[in-house]
C-alpha positions in Angstrom: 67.5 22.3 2.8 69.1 24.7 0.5 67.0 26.4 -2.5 68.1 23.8 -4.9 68.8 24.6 -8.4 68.6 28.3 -8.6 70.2 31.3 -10.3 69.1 34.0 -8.2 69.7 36.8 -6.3 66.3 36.1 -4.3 65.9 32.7 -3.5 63.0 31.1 -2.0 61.1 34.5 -2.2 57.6 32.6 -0.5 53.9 34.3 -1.5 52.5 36.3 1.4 49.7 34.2 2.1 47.2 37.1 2.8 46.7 39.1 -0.1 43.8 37.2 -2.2 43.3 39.2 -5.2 44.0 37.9 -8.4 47.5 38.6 -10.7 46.5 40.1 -14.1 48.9 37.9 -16.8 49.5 39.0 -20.1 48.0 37.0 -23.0 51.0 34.5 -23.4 51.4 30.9 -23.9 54.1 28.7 -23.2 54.2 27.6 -27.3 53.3 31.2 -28.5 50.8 32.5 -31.1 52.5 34.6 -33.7 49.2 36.1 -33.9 48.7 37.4 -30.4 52.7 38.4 -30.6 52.1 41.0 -33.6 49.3 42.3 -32.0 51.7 43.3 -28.2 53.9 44.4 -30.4 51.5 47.2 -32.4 49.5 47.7 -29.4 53.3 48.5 -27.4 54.4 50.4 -30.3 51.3 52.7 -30.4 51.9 53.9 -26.7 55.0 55.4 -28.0 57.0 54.6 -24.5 60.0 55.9 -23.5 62.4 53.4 -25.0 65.8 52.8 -24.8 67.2 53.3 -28.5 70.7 52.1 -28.2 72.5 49.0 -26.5 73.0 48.7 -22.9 76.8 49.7 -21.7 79.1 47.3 -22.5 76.9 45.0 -24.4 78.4 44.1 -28.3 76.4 45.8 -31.4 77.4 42.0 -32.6 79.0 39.3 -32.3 81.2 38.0 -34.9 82.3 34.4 -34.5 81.6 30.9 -35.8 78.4 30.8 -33.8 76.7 32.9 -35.7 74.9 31.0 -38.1 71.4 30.5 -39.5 69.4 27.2 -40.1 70.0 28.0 -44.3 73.3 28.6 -44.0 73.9 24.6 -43.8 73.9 23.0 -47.3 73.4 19.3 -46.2 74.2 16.9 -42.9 77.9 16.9 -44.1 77.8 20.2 -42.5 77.8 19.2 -39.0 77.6 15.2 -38.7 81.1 12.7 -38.2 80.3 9.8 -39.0 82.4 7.3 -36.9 84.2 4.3 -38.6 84.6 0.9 -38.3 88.2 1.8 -36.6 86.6 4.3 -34.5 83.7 2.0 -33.3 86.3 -0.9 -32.7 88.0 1.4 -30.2 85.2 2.3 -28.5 84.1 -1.1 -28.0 87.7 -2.3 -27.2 88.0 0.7 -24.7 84.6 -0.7 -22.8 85.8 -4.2 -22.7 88.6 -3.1 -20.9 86.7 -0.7 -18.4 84.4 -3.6 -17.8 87.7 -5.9 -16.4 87.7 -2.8 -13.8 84.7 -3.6 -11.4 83.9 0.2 -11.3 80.4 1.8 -12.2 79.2 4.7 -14.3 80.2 7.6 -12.1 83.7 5.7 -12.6 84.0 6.4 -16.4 86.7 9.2 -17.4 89.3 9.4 -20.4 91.8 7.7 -17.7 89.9 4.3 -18.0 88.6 4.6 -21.3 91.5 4.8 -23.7 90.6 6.0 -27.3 94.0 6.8 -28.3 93.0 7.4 -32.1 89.2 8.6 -31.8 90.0 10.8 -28.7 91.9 13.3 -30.5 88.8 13.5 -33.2 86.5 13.7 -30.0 89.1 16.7 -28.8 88.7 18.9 -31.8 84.9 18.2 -31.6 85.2 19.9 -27.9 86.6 22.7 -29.6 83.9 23.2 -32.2 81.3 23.1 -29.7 82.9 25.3 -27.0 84.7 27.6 -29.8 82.9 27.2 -33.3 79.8 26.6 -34.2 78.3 25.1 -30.9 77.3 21.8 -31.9 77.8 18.3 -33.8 75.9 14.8 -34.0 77.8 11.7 -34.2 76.5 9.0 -36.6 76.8 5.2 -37.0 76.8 3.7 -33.7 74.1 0.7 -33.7 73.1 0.8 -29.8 70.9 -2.7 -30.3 73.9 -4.1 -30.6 74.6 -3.5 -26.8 72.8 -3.8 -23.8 71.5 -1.3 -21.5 74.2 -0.6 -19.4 76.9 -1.0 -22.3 75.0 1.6 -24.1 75.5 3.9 -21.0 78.9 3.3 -20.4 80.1 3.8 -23.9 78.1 6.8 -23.9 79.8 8.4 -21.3 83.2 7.3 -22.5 83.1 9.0 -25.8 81.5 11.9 -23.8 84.1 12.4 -21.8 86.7 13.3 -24.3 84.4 16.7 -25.0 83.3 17.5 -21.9 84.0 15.2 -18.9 82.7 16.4 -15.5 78.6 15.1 -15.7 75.9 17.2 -13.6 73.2 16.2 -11.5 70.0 16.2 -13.5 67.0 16.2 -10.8 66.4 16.6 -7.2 66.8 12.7 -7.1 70.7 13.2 -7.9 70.0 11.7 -11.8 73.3 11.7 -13.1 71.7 10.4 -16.7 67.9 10.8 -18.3 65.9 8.4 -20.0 63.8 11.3 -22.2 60.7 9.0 -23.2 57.1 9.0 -23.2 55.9 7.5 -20.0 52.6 9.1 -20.4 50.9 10.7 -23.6 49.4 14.1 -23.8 45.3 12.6 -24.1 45.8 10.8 -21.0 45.7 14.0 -19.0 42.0 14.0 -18.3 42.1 10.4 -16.9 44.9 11.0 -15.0 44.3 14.5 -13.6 47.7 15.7 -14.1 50.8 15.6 -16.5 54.6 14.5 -16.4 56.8 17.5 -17.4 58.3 17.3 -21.1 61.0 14.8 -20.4 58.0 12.3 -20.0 55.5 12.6 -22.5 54.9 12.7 -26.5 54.4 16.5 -27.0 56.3 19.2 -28.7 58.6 21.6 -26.9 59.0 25.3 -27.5 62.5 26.8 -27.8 64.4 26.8 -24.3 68.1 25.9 -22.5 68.4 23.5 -19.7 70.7 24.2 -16.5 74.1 22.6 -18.2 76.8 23.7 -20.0 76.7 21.3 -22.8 73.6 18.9 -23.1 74.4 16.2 -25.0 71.5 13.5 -26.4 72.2 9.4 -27.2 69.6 8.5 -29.9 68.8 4.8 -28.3 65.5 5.1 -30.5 63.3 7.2 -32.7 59.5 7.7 -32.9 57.7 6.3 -36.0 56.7 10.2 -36.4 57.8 13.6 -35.5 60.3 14.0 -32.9 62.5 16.6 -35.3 64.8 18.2 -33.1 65.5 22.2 -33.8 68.6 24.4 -33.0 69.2 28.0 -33.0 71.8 30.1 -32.7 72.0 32.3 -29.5 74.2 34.5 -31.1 72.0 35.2 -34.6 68.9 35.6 -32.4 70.9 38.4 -30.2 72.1 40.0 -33.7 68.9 40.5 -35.0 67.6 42.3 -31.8 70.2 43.8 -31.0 70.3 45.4 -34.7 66.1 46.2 -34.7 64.9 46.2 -31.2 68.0 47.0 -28.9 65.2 48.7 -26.1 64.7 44.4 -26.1 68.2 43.9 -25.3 67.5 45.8 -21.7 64.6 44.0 -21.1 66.4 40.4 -21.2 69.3 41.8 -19.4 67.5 42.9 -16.4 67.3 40.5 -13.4 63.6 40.9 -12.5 62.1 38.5 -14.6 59.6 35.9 -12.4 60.3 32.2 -12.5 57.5 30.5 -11.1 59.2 27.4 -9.0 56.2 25.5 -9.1 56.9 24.6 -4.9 55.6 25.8 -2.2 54.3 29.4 -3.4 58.0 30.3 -4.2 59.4 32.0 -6.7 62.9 34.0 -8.3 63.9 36.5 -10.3 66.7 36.7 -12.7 67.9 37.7 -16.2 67.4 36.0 -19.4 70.6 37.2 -21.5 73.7 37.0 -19.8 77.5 37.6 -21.1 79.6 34.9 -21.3 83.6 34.6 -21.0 85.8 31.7 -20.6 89.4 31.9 -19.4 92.4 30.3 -21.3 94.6 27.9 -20.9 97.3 29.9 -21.7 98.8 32.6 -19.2 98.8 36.5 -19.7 102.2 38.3 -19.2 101.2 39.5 -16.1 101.3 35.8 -14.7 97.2 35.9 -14.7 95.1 33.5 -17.3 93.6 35.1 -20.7 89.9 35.5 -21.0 88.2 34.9 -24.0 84.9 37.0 -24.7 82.2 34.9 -26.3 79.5 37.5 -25.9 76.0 37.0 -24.5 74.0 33.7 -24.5 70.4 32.5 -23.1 69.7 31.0 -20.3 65.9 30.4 -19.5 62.8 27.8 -20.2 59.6 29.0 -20.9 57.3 27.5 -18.4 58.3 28.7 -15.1 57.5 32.1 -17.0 54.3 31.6 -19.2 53.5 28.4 -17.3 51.5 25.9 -18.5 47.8 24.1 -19.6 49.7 20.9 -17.6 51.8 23.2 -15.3 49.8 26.6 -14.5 50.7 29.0 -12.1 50.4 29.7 -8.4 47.6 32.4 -8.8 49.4 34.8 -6.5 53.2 34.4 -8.2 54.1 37.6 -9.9 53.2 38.5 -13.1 55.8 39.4 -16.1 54.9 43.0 -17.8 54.1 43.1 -21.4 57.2 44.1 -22.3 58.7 41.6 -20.9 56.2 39.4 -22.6 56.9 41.0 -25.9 60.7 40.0 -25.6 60.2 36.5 -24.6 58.3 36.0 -28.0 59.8 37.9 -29.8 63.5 35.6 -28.5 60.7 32.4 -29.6 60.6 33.5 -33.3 63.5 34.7 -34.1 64.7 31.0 -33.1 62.1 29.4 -35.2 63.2 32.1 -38.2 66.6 31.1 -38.0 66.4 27.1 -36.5 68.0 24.4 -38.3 66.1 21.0 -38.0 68.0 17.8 -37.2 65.7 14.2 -37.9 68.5 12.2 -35.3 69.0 8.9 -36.5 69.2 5.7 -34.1 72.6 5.8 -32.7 73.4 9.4 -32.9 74.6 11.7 -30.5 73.8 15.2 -30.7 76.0 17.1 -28.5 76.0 21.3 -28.1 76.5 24.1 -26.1 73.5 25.0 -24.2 74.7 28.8 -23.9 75.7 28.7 -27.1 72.0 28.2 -28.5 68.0 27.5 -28.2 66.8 24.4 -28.5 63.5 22.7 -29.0 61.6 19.5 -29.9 58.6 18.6 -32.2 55.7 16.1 -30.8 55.9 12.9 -31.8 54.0 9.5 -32.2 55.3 6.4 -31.1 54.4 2.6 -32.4 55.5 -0.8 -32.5 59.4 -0.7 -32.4 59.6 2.6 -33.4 59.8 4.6 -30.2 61.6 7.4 -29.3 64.1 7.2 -26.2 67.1 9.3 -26.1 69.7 9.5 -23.1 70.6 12.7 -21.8 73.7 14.3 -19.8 74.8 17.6 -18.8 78.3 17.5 -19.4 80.8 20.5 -18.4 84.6 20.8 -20.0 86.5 22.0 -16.7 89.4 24.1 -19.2 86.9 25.4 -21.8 83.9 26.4 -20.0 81.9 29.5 -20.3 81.6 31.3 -17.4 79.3 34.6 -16.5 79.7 37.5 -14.5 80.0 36.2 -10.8 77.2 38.4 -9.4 74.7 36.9 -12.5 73.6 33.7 -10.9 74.6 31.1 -13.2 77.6 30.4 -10.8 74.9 28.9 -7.9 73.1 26.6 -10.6 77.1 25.5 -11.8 78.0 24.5 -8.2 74.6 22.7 -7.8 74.4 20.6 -11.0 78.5 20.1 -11.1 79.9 20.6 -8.1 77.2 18.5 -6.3 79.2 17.2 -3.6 79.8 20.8 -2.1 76.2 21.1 -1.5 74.8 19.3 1.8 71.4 18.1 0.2 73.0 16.9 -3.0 75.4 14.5 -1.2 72.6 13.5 1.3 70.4 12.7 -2.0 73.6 10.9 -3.8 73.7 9.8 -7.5 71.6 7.4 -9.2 71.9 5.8 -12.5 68.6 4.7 -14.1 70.1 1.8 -16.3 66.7 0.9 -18.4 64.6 3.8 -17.8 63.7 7.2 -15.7 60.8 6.1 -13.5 57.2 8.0 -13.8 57.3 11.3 -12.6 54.9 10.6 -9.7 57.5 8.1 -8.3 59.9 11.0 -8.0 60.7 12.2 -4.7 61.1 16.0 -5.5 58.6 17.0 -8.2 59.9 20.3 -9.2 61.7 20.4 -12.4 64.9 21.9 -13.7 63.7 22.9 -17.0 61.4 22.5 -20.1 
């Protein structure tokens, strides 16, 4: 079987099994102490190294578009929520009824089939904001008890499709949709020996991407407490580096960072901070097709780096330097300087560009009726779509989570569609996760 899911120029790098002596890790966690960050970065500083002091060739002093933006710089919800209205949620219900007299399924649902000629148009320009403007926007005032399970889902992926239609494979089980729930809480890790990864249980999650282009959540419910979801701009966090630090904008650049695979003693290496570009619609004089620079973007999760109290290491998987460590943390809190928090409402959908910005999650408590449950997709927009350089990586984990069928495994896994619920993680049959 191919090395599934990977952005890596050294794929299924396996441990040698017969050196025994132990990795020395620097003192980081996967949710980081400011504390022990301040202290690398003194302790770094006083070794006076020999640093880098100005920006990598060809990499921007800043970027200057609509997706720079900080958490403050948003007066009210206003700023970034459409609230849909009774005409809009009359055509989405009229365009399901009439996908339902089809007899197709969920990998069925595209704009074709699921005509919104008046709210499409709105969905359109929102496709532009997130792919071209600020990066992100949460749709209100849908009431999903008023549908059931699979309605939800289909609906779901109706609307979607007007901002980004082609949906990626989630998991090694060929999930094309993810119920993101508590199936275990964080106590019940000493009784049960082990932990689902974040998808599955009540605690927070530090600022990461997942392996999409856009993610998009469907707020089917909300916990009773906590649960605040928290989005920062890629861009802002790059600024600020690349303004103070820019020795920290080599670091991230550079493709020898460890990610721990958690399976079978493998392991990859890879950048953090990658350039993006996207090529128009339009065509050049010369006959070819205009690229538009959006500048660089994130792509990385914490734990296959720090790992984890409920995900730890392979003892013998290599070790990131504490530089390297200093950068990662330092990427951590300048998200959570500049984050904007979003409490999603029942019904919303939060939809944004996962290149375009961090995301993360606080814990949350669940009780009675009030319990949080929100679908997820990784969507791609075919036309708008931001691409990386071709050697970087990114272009492997595209064709695995999007272009599924090319790859042998993926098509001898399939797709499946968990209508009600993603089962326990220990019913999975491929354990290693994409992200988180």
């Amino acid at each position: 079987m191919a090395c599934p899911l990977q952005s890596t120029r050294a794929c299924n790098m396996t441990l040698a099994q017969k050196d025994t002596s132990p990795i020395v890790r620097p003192d980081i966690d996967w949710i980081p102490s400011y504390k022990v960050f301040k202290e690398r970065v003194q302790r770094l500083a006083a070794q006076n190294l020999n640093r880098p002091t100005t920006l990598p060739a060809g990499w921007p002093a800043k970027i200057t578009s609509e997706r720079v933006w900080s958490g403050s710089d948003f007066k009210s919800e206003d700023d970034y929520v459409v609230k849909l209205s009774q005409e809009d949620i009359l055509e989405i219900e009229s365009a399901l009824e009439y996908f339902k007299t089809l007899d197709l399924g969920p990998n069925d649902v595209s704009k074709s089939n699921f005509p919104l000629p008046n709210l499409g148009s709105k969905l359109e320009e929102i496709s532009d904001i997130i792919h071209t403007g600020r990066g992100f926007v949460v749709l209100r005032d849908l009431e999903p008890d008023k549908y059931s399970s699979m309605d939800n889902i289909l609906l779901y992926l109706g609307v979607t499709s007007y901002i980004a239609e082609t949906r990626g494979m989630q998991d090694f089980d060929g999930r094309m949709i993810l119920h993101i729930q508590a199936v275990r809480k964080e106590s019940d890790v000493a009784q049960h020996g082990s932990m689902p990864n974040s998808p599955y249980v009540n605690r927070a999650q530090p600022f990461h991407t997942d392996l999409c282009d856009v993610l998009s959540l469907y707020a089917l419910g909300v916990a009773a407490y906590g649960g605040e979801s928290f989005l920062a701009s890629s861009a802002t966090i790059y600024n600020e580096i690349a303004r103070l630090r820019p020795d920290v904008i080599h670091v991230l650049a550079q493709d020898n960072w460890p990610f721990d695979e958690f399976y079978k003693n493998q392991y990859h290496t890879r950048p953090l901070l990658y350039s993006f570009f996207s090529s128009d619609s339009t065509s050049s004089a010369d006959g070819g097709r205009k690229e538009q620079y959006h500048g660089p973007g994130f792509q990385f999760s914490r734990r296959p780096l720090t790992g984890a109290h409920f995900s730890p290491h392979h003892p013998l998987v290599p070790a990131m330097s504490e530089v390297q460590a200093e950068a990662l943390d330092m990427v951590y809190f300048l998200a959570k300087e500049h984050a904007l928090e979003i409490q999603l409402q029942r019904g919303d959908m939060q939809i944004f560009n996962n290149f375009a910005m961090l995301h993360a999650r606080n814990s949350f408590v669940d009780e009675g009726e009030h319990k949080r449950h929100m679908l997820r997709l990784w969507l791609r927009n075919e036309q708008k779509m931001w691409r990386s350089d071709s050697d970087s990586g990114l272009e492997k984990v595209g064709r695995e989570v999007y272009e599924w069928e090319k790859e042998e495994w993926r098509r001898e896994v399939g797709t499946k569609w968990d209508i009600e619920q993603s089962p326990p993680e220990l019913r999975v049959d491929f354990k290693r996760a994409s992200c988180a």
